[in-house]
ZAZADO-134973 format. One record per residue: residue in one letter; residue number from 1; x, y, z of N, C-alpha, C in turn. Coordinates in Angstrom, 2 decimals. Layout:
R   residuo   num    n.east   n.north      n.up   ca.east   ca.north     ca.up    c.east   c.north      c.up
R         A   NUM         X         Y         Z         X          Y         Z         X         Y         Z
...
***
This chain:
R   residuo   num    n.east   n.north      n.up   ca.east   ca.north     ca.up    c.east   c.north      c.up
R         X     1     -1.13     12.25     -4.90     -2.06      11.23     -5.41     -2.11     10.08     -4.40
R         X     2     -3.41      9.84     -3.80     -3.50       8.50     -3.02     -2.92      7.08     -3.41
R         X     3     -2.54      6.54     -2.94     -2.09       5.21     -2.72     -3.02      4.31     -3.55
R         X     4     -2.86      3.09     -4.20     -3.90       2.49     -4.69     -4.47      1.79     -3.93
R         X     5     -3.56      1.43     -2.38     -4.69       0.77     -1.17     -5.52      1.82     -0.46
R         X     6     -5.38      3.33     -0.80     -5.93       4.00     -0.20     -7.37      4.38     -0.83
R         X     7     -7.34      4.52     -2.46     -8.08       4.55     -3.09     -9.27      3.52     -3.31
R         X     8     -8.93      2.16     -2.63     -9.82       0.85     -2.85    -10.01      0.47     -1.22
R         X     9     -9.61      1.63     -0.08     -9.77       1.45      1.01     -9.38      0.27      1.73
R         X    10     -8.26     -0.49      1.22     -7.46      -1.25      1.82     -6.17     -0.40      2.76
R         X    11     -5.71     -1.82      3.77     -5.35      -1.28      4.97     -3.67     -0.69      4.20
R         X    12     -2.89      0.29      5.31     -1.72       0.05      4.35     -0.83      0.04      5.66
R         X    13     -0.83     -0.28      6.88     -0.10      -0.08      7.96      0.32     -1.91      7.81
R         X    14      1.87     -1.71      8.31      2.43      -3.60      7.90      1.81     -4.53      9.20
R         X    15      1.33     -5.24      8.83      1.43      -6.86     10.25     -0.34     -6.60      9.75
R         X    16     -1.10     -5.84      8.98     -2.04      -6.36      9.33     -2.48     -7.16      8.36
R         X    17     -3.35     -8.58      8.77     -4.30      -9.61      8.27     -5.53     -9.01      8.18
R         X    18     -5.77     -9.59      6.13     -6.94      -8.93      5.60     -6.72     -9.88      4.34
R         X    19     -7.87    -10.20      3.73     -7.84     -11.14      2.87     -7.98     -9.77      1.55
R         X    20     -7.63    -10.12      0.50     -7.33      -8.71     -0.30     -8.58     -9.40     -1.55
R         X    21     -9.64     -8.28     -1.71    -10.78      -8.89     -2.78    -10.05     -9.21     -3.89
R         X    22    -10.72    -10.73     -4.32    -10.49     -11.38     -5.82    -11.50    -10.69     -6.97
R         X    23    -10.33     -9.92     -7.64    -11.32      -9.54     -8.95    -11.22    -10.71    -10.05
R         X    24    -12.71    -11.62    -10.73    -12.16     -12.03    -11.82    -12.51    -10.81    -12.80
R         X    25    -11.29    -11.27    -14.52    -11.57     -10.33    -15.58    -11.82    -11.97    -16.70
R         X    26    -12.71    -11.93    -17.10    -13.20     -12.51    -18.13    -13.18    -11.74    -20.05
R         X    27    -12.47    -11.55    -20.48    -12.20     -10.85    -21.64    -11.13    -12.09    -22.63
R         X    28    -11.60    -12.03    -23.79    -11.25     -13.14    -24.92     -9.85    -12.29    -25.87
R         X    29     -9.84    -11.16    -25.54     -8.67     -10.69    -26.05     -6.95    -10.69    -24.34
R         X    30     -6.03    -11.40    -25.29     -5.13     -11.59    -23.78     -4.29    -10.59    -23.82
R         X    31     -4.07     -9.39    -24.52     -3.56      -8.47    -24.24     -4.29     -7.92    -22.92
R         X    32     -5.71     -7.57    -23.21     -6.32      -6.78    -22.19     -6.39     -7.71    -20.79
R         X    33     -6.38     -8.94    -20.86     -6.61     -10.20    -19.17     -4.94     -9.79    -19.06
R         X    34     -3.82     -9.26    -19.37     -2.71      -9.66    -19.01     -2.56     -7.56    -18.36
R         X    35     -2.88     -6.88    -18.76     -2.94      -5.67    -18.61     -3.70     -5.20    -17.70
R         X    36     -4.69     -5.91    -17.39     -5.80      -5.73    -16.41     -5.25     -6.61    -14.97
R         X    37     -4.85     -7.74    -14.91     -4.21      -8.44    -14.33     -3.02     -7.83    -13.57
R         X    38     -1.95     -7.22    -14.35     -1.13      -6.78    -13.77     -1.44     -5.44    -13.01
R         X    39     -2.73     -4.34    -13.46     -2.80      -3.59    -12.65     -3.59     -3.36    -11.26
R         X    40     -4.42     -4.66    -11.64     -5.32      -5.15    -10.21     -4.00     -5.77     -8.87
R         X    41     -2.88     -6.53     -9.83     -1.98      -7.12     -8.82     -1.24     -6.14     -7.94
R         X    42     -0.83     -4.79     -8.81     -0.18      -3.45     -8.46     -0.99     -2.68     -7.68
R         X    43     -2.51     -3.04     -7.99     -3.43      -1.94     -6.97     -3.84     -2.95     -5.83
R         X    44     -2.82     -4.02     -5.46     -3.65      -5.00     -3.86     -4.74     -5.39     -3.99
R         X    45     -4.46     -5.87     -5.50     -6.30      -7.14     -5.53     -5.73     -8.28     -5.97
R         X    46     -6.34     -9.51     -5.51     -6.04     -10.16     -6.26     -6.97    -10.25     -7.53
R         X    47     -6.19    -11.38     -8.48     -7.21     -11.58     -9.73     -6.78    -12.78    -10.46
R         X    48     -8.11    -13.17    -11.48     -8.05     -14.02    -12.13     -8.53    -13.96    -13.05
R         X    49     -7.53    -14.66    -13.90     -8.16     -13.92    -15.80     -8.74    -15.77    -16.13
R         X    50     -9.57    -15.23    -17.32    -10.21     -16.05    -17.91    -10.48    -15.24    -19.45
R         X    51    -10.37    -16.60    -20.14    -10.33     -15.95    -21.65    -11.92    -16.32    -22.16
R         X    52    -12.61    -16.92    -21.76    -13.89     -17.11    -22.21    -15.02    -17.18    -20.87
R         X    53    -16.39    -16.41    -21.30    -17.39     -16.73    -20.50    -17.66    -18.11    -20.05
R         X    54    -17.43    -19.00    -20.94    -17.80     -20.76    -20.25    -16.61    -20.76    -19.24
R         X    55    -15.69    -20.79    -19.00    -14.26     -21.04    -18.20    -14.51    -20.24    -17.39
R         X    56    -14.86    -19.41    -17.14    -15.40     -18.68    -16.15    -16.15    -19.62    -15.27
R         X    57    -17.47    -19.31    -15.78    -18.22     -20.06    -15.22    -18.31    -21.20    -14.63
R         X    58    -16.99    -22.04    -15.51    -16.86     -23.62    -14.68    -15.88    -23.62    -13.42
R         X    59    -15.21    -22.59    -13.54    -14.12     -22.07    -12.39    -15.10    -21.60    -10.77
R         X    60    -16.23    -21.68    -11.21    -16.91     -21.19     -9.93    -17.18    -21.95     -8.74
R         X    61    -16.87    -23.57     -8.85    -16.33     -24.15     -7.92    -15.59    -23.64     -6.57
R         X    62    -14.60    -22.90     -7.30    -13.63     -22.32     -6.07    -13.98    -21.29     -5.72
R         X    63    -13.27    -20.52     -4.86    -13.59     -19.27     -4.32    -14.17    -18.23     -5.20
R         X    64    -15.03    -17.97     -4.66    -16.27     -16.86     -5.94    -15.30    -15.40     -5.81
R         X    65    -15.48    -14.92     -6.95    -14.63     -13.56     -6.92    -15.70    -12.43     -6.02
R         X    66    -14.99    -11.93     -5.54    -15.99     -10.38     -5.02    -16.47     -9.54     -5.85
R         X    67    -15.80     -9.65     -7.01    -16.31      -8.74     -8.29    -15.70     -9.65     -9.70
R         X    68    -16.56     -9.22    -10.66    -16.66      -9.49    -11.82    -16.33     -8.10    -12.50
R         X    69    -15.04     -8.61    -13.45    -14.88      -7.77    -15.16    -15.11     -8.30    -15.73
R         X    70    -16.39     -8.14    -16.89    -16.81      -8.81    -17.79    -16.91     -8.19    -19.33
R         X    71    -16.22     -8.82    -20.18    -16.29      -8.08    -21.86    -17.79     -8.46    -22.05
R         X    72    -18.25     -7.71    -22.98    -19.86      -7.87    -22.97    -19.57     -8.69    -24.58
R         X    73    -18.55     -8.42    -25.52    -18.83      -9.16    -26.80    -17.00    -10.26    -26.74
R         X    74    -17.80    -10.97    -26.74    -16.49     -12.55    -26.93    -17.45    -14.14    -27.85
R         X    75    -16.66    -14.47    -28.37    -16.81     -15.75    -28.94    -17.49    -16.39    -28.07
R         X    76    -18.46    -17.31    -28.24    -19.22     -18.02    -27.40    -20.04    -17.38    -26.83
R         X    77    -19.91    -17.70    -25.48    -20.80     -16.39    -24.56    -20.96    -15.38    -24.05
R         X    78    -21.45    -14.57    -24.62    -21.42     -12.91    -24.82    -21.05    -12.02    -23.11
R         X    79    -20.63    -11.27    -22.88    -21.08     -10.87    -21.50    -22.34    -10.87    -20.65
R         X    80    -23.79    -10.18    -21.56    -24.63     -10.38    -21.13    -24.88    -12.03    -20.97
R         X    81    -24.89    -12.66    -21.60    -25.56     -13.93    -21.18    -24.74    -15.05    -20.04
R         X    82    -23.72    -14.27    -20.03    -23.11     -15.09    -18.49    -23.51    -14.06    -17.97
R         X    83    -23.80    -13.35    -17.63    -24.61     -12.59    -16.25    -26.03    -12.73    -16.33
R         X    84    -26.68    -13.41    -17.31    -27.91     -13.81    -17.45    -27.51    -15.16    -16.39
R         X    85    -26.82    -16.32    -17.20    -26.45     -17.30    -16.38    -26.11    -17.04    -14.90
R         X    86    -25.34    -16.28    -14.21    -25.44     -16.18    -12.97    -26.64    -16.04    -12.22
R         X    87    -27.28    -14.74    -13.28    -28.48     -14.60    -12.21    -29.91    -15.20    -11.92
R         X    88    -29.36    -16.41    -13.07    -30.52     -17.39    -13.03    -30.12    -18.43    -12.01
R         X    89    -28.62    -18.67    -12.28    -28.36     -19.64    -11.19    -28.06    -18.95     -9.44
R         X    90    -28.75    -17.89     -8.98    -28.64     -16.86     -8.04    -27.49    -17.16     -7.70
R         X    91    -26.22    -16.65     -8.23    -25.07     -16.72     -7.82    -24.59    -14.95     -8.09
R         X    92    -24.75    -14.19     -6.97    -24.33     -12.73     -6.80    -23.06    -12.22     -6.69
R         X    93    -22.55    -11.27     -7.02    -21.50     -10.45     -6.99    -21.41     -9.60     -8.03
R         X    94    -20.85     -8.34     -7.39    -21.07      -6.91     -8.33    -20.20     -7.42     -9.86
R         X    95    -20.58     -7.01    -11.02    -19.96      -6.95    -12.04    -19.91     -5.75    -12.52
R         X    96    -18.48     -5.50    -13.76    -18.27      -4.66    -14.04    -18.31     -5.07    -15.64
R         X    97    -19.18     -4.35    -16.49    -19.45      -4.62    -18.05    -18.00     -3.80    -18.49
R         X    98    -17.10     -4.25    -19.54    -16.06      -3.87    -20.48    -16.78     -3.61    -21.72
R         X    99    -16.63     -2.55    -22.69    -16.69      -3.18    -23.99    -16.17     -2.13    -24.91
R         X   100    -15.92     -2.27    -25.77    -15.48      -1.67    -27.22    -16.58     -1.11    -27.92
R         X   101    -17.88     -1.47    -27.47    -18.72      -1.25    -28.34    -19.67     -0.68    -27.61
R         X   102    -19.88      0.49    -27.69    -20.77       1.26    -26.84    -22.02      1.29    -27.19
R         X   103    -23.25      0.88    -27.05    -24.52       1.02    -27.57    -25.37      1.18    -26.17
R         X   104    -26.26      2.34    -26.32    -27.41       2.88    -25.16    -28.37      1.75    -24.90
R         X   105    -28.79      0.93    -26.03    -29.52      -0.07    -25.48    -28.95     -1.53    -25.05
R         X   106    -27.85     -1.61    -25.13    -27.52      -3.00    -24.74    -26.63     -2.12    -23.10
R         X   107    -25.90     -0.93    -22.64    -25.93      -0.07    -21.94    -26.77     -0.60    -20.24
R         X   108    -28.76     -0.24    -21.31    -29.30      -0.28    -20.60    -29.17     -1.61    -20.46
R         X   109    -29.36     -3.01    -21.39    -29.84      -4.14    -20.25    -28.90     -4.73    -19.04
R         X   110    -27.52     -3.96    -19.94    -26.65      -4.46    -18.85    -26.77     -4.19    -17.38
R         X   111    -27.41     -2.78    -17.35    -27.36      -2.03    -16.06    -28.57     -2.73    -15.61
R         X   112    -29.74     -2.77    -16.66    -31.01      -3.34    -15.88    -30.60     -4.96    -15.68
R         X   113    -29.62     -5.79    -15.80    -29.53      -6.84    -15.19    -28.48     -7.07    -14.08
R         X   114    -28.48     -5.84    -13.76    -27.63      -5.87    -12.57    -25.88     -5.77    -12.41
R         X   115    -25.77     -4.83    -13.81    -24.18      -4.46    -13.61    -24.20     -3.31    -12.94
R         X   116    -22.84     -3.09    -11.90    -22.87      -2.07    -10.85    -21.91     -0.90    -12.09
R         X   117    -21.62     -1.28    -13.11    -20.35      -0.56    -14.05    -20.81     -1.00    -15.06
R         X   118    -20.65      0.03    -16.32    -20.80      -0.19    -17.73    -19.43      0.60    -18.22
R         X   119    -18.57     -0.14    -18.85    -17.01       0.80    -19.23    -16.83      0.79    -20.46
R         X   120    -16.27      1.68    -20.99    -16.19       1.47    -22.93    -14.36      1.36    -22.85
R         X   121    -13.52      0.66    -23.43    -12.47       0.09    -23.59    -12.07      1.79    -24.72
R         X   122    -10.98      2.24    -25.10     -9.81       1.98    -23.99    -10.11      2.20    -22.27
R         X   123     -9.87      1.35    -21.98     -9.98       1.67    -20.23     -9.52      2.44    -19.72
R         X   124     -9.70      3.56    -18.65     -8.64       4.47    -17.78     -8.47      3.64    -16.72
R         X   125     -7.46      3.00    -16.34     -7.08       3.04    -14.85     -7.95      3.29    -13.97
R         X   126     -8.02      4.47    -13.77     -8.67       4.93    -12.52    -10.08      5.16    -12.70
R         X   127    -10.54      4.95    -13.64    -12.31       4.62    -14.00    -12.49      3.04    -13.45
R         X   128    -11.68      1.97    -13.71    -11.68       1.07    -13.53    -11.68      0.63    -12.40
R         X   129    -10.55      1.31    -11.54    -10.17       0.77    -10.07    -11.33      1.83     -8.85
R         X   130    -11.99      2.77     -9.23    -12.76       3.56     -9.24    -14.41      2.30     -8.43
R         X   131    -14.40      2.18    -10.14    -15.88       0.91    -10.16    -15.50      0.02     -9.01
R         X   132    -14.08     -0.57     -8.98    -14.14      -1.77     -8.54    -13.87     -1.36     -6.92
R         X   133    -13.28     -0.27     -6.58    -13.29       0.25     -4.99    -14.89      0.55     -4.45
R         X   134    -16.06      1.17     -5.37    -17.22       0.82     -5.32    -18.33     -0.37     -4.97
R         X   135    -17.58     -1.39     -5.82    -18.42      -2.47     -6.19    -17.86     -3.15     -4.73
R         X   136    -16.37     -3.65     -4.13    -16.27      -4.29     -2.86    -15.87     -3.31     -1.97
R         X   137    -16.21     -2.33     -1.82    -15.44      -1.56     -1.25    -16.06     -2.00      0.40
R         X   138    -17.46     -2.84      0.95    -17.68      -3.03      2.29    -16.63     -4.38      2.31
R         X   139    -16.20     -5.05      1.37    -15.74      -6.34      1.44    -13.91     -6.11      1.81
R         X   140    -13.38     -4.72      0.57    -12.23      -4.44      1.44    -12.56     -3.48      2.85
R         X   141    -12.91     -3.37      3.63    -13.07      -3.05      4.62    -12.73     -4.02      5.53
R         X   142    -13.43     -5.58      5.45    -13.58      -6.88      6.27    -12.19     -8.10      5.75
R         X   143    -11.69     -7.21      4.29    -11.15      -8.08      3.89     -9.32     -8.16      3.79
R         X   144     -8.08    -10.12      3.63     -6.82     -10.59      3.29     -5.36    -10.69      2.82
R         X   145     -4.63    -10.24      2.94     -3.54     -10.64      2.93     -2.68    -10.12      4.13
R         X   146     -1.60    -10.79      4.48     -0.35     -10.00      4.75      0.18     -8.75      4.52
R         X   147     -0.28     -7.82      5.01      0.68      -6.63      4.02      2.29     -6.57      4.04
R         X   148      3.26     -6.91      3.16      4.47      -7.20      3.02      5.13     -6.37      4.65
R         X   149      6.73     -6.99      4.54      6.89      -6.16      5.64      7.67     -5.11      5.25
R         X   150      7.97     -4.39      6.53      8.69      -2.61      5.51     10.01     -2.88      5.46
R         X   151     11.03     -2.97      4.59     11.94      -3.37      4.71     12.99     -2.25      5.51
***
C-alpha cells in the first residue's frame, strides 16, 4: 500500500523544502473536525478545523486553504451558501462537499456550483484523501514543509 505522501504526491526523500497544502474542514459536529484533522495531519497536510461556516469565513484573512471540506448541513450557514459566499466574493479553491444527507438534487447544485467532491459521511479515508490528492494535487507538486529527518 502506498505511502500517504505518495498517494497525495508529496515529496518523501528527507532535506527537502515544500510547503505541505492547508486543508480547511468546516463541519459543526467536533467529533468529525477532530477525526478529520488528525488524519489529514498523518497523511502530510496541514489543516484547520472550524466548527461553523461564519468562522470560516472570517478566518480568511490569513493564509487561504488550498482546499476546502465543507459539511453541506450545519447551524447557521449551510455548506452550500458559504460556497455561494465565496463565489460571489471570487475567492477560489477546490472544495470538497461532506454530508450525511445524500440528496441528487442538492448533489447536483453542489457540483453545479463548483464542488470538485460530493462525499456522503461515514467517510472512507481513502475516498477522502483520494478527492483531496485531486483537488491540490498541481499545488502538492510546487508545494512546504521540512520533511522530518530520518532518524
Amino acid at each position: 500500500m502506498p505511502s500517504p505522501q505518495a498517494v497525495l504526491g508529496l515529496p518523501q526523500g528527507a532535506g527537502m523544502i515544500r510547503q505541505r497544502p492547508l486543508i480547511a474542514v468546516v463541519d459543526d459536529e467536533e467529533s468529525v473536525r477532530k477525526s478529520l484533522r488528525r488524519l489529514l495531519v498523518a497523511s502530510q497536510l496541514d489543516a484547520m478545523v472550524y466548527a461553523s461556516g461564519q468562522e470560516f469565513l472570517d478566518s480568511l484573512g490569513g493564509r487561504q486553504p488550498d482546499c476546502l471540506v465543507l459539511d453541506l448541513q450545519m447551524p447557521g450557514l449551510t455548506g452550500l451558501e458559504v460556497q455561494r459566499t465565496l463565489a460571489g466574493a471570487r475567492v477560489r479553491f477546490p472544495t470538497i462537499i461532506i454530508t450525511a444527507h445524500d440528496e441528487p438534487e442538492t448533489r447536483a447544485r453542489c457540483l453545479s456550483a463548483g464542488a470538485v467532491a460530493y462525499l456522503c459521511k461515514p467517510l472512507h479515508d481513502e475516498h477522502l484523501l483520494d478527492a483531496i490528492a485531486t483537488a491540490v494535487g498541481p499545488i502538492a507538486e510546487h508545494a512546504a514543509t521540512e520533511d522530518p529527518p530520518i532518524p
